[in-house]
MISE-41050 format. One record per residue: residue number from 0; residue in one letter; x negated, y, z negated of N, C-alpha, C in turn. Coordinates in Angstrom, 2 decimals, always signed. Layout:
  sedo  vofi     n_xx     n_yy     n_zz    ca_xx    ca_yy    ca_zz     c_xx     c_yy     c_zz
   NUM     A        X        Y        Z        X        Y        Z        X        Y        Z
...
This chain:
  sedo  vofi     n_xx     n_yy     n_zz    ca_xx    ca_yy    ca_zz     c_xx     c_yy     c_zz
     0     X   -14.46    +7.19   -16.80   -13.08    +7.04   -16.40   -12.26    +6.58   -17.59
     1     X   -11.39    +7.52   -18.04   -10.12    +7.19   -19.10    -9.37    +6.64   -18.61
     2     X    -8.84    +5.59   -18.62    -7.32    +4.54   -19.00    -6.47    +4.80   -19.75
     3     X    -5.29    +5.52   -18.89    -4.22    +5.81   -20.14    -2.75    +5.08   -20.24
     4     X    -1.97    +4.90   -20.86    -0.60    +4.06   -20.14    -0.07    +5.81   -19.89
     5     X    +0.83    +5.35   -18.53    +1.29    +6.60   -17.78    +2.43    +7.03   -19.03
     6     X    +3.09    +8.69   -18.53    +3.61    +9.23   -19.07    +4.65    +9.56   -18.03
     7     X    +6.14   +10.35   -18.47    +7.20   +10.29   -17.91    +6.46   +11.46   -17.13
     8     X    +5.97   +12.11   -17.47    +5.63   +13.21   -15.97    +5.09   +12.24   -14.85
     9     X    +4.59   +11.49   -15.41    +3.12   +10.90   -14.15    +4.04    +9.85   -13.29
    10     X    +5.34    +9.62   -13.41    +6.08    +8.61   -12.26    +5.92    +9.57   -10.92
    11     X    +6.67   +10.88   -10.31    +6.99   +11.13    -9.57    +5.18   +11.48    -8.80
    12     X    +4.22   +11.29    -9.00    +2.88   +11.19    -8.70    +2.91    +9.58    -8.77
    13     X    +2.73    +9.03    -9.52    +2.80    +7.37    -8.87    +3.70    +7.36    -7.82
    14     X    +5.07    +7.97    -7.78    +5.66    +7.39    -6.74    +5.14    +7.61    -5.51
    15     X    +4.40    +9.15    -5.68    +4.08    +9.55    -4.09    +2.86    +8.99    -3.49
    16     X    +1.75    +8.77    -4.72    +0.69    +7.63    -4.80    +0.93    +6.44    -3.75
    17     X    +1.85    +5.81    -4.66    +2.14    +4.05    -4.18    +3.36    +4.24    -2.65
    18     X    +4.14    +5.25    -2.04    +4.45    +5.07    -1.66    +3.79    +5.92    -0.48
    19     X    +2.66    +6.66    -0.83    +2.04    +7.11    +0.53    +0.94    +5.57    +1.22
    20     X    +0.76    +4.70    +0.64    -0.19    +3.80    +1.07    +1.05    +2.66    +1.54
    21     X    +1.92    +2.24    +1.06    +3.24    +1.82    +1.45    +3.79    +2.52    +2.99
    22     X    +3.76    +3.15    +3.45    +3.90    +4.35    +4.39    +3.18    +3.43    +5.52
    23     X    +2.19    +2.91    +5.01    +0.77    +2.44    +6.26    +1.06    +0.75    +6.03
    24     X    +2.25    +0.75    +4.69    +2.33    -0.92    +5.44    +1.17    -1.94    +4.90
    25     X    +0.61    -0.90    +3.41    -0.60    -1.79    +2.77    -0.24    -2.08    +1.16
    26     X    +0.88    -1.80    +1.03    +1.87    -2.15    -0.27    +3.35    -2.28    -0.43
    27     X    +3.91    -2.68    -1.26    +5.42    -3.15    -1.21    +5.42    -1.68    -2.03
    28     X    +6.18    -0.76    -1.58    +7.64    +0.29    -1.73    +7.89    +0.13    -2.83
    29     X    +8.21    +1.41    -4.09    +8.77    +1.69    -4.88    +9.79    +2.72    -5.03
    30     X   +10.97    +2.45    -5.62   +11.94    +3.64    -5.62   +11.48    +4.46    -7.13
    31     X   +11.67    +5.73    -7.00   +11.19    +6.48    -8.26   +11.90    +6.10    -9.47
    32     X   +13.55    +5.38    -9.21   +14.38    +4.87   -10.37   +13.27    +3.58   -10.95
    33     X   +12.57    +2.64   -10.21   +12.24    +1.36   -10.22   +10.96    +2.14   -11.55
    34     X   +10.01    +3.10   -10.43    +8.66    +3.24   -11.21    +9.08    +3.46   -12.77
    35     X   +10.67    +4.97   -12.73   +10.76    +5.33   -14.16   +11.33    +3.75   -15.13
    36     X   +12.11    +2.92   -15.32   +12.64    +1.88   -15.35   +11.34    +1.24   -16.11
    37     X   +10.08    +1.26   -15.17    +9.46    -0.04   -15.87    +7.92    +0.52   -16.01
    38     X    +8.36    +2.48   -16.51    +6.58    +3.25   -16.68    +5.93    +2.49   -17.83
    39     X    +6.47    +1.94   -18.79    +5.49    +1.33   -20.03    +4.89    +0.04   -19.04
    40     X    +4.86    -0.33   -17.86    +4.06    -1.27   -17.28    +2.85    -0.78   -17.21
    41     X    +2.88    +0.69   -16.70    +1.78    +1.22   -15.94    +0.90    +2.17   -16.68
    42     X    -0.89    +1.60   -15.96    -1.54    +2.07   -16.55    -2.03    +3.50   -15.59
    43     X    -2.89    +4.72   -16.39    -3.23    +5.55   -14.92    -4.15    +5.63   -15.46
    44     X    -5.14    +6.51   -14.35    -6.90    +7.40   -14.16    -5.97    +8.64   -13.64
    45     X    -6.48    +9.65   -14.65    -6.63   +11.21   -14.03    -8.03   +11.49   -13.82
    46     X    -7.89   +12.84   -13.10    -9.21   +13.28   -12.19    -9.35   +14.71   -13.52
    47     X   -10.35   +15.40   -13.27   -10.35   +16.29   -14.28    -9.46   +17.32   -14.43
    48     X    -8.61   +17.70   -13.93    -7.45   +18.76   -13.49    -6.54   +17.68   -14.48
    49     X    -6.44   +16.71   -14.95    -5.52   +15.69   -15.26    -4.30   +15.36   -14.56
    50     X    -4.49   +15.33   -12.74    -3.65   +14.81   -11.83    -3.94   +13.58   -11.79
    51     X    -2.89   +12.19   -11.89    -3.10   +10.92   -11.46    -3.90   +10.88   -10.19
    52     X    -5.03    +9.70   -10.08    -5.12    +9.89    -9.37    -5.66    +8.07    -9.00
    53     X    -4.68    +7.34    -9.94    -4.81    +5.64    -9.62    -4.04    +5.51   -10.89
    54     X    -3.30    +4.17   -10.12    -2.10    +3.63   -11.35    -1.94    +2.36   -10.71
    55     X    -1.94    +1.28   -11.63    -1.58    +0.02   -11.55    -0.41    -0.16   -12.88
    56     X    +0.42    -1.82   -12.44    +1.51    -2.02   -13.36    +1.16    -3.61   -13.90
    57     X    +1.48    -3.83   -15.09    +1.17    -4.90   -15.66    +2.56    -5.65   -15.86
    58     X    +3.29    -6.56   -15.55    +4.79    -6.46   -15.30    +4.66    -7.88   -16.16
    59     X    +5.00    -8.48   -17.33    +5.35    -9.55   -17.64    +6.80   -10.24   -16.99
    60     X    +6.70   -11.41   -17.17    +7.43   -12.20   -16.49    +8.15   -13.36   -17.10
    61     X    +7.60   -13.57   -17.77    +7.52   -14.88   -19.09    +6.74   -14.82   -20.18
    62     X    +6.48   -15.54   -21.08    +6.11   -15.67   -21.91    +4.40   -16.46   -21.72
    63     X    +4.08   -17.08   -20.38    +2.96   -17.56   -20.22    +2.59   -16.77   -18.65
    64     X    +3.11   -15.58   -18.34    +2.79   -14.86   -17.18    +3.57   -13.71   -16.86
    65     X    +2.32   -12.67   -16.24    +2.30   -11.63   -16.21    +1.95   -11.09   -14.64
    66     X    +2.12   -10.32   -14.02    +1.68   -10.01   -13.04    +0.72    -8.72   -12.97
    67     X    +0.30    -8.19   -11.85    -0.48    -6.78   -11.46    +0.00    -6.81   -10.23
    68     X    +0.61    -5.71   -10.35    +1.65    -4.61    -8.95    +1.11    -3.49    -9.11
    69     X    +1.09    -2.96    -7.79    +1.50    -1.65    -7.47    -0.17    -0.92    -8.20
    70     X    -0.99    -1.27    -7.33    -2.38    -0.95    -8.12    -2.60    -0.11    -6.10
    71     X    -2.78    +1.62    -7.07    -2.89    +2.15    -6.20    -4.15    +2.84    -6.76
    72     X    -5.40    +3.57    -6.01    -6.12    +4.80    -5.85    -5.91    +5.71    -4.59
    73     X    -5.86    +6.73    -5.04    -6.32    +7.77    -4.16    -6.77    +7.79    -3.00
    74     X    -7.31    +7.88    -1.70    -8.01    +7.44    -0.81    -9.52    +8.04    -1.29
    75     X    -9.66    +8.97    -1.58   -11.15    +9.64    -1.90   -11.54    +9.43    -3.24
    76     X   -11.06    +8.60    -3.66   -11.36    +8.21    -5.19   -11.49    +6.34    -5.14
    77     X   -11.60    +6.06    -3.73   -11.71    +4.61    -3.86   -13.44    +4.10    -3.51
    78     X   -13.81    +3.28    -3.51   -15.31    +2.38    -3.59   -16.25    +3.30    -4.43
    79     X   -15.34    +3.44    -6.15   -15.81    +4.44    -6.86   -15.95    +3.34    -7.81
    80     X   -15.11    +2.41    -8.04   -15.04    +1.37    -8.96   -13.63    +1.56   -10.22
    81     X   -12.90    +2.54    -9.39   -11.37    +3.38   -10.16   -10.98    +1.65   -10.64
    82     X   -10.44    +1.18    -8.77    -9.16    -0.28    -9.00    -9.76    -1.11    -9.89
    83     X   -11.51    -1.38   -10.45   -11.84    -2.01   -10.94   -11.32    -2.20   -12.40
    84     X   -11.74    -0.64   -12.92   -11.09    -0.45   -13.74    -9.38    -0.83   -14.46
    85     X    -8.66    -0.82   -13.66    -7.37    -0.64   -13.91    -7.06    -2.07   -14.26
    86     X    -7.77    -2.98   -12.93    -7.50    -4.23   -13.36    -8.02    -4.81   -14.03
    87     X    -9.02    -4.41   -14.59    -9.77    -4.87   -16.22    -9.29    -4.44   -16.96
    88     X    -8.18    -3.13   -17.13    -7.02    -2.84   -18.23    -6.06    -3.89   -18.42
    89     X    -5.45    -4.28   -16.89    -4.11    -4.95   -17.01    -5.13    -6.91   -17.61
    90     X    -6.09    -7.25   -16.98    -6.79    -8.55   -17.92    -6.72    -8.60   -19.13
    91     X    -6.83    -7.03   -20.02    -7.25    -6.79   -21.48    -6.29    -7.23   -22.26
    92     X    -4.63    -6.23   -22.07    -3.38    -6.45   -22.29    -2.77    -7.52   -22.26
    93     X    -2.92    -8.65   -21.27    -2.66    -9.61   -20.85    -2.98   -10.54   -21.81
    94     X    -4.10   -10.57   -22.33    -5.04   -11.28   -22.96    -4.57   -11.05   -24.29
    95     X    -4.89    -9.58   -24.85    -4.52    -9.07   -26.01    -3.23    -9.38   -26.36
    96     X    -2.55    -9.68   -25.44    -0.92    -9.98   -25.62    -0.69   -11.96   -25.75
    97     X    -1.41   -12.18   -25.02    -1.68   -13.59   -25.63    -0.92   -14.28   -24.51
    98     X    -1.03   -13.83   -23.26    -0.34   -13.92   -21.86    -1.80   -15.08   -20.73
    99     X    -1.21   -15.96   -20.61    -2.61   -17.17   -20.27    -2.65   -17.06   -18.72
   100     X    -2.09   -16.84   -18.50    -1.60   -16.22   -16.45    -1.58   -14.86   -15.96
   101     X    -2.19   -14.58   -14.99    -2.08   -13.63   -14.53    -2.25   -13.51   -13.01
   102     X    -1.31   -13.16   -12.02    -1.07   -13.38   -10.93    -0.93   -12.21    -9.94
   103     X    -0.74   -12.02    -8.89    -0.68   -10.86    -7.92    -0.79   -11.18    -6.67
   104     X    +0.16   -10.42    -5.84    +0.34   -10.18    -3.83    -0.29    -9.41    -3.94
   105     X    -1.14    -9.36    -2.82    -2.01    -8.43    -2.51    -2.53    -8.99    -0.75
   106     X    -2.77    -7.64    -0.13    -3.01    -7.79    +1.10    -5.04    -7.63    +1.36
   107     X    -5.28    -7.50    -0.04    -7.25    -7.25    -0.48    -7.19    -8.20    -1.24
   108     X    -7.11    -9.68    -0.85    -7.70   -10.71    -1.61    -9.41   -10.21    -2.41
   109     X    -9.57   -10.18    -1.14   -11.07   -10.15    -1.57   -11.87    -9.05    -3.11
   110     X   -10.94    -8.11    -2.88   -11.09    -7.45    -3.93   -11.12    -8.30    -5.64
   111     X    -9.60    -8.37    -5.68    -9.45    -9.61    -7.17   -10.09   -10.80    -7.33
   112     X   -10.68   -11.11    -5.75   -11.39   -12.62    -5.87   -12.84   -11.93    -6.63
   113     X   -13.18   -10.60    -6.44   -13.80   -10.07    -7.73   -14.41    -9.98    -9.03
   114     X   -12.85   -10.14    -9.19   -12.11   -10.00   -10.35   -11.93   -11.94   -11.53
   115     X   -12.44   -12.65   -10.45   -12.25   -13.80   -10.56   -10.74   -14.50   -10.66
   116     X    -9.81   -13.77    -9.77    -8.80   -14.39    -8.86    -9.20   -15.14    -8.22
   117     X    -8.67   -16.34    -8.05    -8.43   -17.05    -6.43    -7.24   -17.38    -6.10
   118     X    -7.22   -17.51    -5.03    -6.48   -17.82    -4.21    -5.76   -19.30    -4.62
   119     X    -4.29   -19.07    -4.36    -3.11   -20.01    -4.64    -2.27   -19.96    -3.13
   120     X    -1.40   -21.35    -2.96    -0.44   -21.42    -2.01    +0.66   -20.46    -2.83
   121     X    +0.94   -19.59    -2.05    +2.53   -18.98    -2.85    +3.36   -19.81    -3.65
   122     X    +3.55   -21.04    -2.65    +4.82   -21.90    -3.47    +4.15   -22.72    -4.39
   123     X    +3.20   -22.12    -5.07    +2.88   -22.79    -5.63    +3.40   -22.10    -7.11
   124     X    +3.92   -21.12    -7.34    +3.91   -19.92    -8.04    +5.34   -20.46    -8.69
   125     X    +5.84   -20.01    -9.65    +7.01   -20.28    -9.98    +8.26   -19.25    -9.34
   126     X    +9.05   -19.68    -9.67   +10.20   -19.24    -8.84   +10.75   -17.71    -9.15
   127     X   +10.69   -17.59   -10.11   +10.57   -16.28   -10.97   +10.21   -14.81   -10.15
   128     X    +9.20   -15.72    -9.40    +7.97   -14.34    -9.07    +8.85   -13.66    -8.06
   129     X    +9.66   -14.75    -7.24    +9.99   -13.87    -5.90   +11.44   -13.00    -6.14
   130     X   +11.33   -12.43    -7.08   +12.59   -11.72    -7.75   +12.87   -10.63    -7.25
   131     X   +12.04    -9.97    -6.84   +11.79    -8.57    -5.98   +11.68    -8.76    -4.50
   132     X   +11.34   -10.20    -3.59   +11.15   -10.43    -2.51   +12.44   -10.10    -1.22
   133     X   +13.52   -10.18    -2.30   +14.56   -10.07    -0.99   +14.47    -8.50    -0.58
   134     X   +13.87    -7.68    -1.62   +13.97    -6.11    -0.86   +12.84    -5.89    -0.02
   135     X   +11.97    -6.59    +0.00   +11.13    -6.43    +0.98   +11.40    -6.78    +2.87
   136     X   +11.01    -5.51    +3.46   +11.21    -5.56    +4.19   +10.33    -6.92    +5.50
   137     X    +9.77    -7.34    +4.75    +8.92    -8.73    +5.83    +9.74   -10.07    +4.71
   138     X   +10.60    -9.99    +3.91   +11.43   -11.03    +3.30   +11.93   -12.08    +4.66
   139     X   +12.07   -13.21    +4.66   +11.33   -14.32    +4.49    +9.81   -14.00    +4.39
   140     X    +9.64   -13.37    +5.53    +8.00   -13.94    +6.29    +7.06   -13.05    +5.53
   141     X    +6.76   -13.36    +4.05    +5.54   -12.90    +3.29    +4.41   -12.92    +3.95
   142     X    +3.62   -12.07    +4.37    +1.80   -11.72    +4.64    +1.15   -11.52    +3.74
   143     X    +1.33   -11.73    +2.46    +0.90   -11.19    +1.43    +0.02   -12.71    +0.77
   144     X    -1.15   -12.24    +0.18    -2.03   -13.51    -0.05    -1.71   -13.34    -2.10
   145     X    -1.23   -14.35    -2.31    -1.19   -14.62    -3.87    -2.19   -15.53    -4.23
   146     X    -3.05   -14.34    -5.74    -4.19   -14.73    -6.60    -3.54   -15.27    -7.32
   147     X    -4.81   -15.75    -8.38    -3.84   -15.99    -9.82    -5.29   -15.83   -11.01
   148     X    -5.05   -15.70   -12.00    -6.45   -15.68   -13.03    -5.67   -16.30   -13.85
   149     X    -6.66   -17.26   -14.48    -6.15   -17.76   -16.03    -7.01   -17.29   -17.08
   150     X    -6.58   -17.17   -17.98    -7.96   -17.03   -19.10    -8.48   -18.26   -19.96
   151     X    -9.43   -18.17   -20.51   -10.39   -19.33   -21.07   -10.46   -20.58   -19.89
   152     X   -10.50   -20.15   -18.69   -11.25   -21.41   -17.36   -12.17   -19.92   -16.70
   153     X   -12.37   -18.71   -16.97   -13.33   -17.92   -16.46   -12.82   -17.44   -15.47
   154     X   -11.16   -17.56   -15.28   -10.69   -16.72   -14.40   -10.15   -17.79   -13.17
   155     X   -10.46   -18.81   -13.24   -10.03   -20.00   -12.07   -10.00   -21.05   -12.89
């Protein structure tokens, strides 16, 4: 599996990606202006045809934190070890960039707890994060479980 940072063709396939699993109410919604806006976030996996076919976004935030959004696969390309991948891209960058936080909503804790995420109270998060929260449509009432990884504590 190649890791590539996406290309201006590959938004309108992320969009339909991230917003067909969004559809079912298992990710926060992207507008195609939002994906093109902030494609140097995002990393992809093509399939051999070189159609996307998984894309996650690495979204800095500050100077000591970064997030992972919008980490989609395929449905028939998933318990392949694709998302694994992606989010061992966005750790690399993070790292390589000299970024000591790394955080994420996600409704698959269990997945990043993985990843050596754990689990945080939301408010525990800085204020920053909920910058995107008022467009969400469950705004107040988040369901969404926030990880967090640090680096050099092994991920907790």
């Amino acid at each position: 599996m190649k890791v590539e940072k996406a290309k201006i063709s590959d938004a309108q396939r992320i969009y339909e990606l991230v917003n067909g699993f969004a559809d079912k109410d298992e990710m926060l919604a992207r507008a195609l202006s939002e994906i093109y806006e902030n494609l140097r976030d995002f990393f992809v996996i093509r399939d051999s045809s070189a159609q996307v076919i998984a894309c996650v976004a690495l979204h800095i935030l500050w100077e000591d934190l970064a997030e992972i959004r919008t980490l989609a696969v395929s449905e028939d390309k998933q318990d392949q070890g694709v998302g694994s991948v992606l989010v061992r891209a966005c750790l690399n960058e993070a790292e390589g960039l000299g970024i000591p936080t790394v955080f994420c909503m996600t409704y698959k804790p269990f997945f990043f707890e993985r990843h050596g995420f754990r689990q945080v109270d939301k408010m525990e998060l800085p204020r920053k994060v909920w910058s995107e929260c008022y467009r969400c449509p469950k705004f107040p009432d988040c369901d969404e479980v926030a990880l967090i990884y640090h680096f050099g504590s092994g991920g907790s």
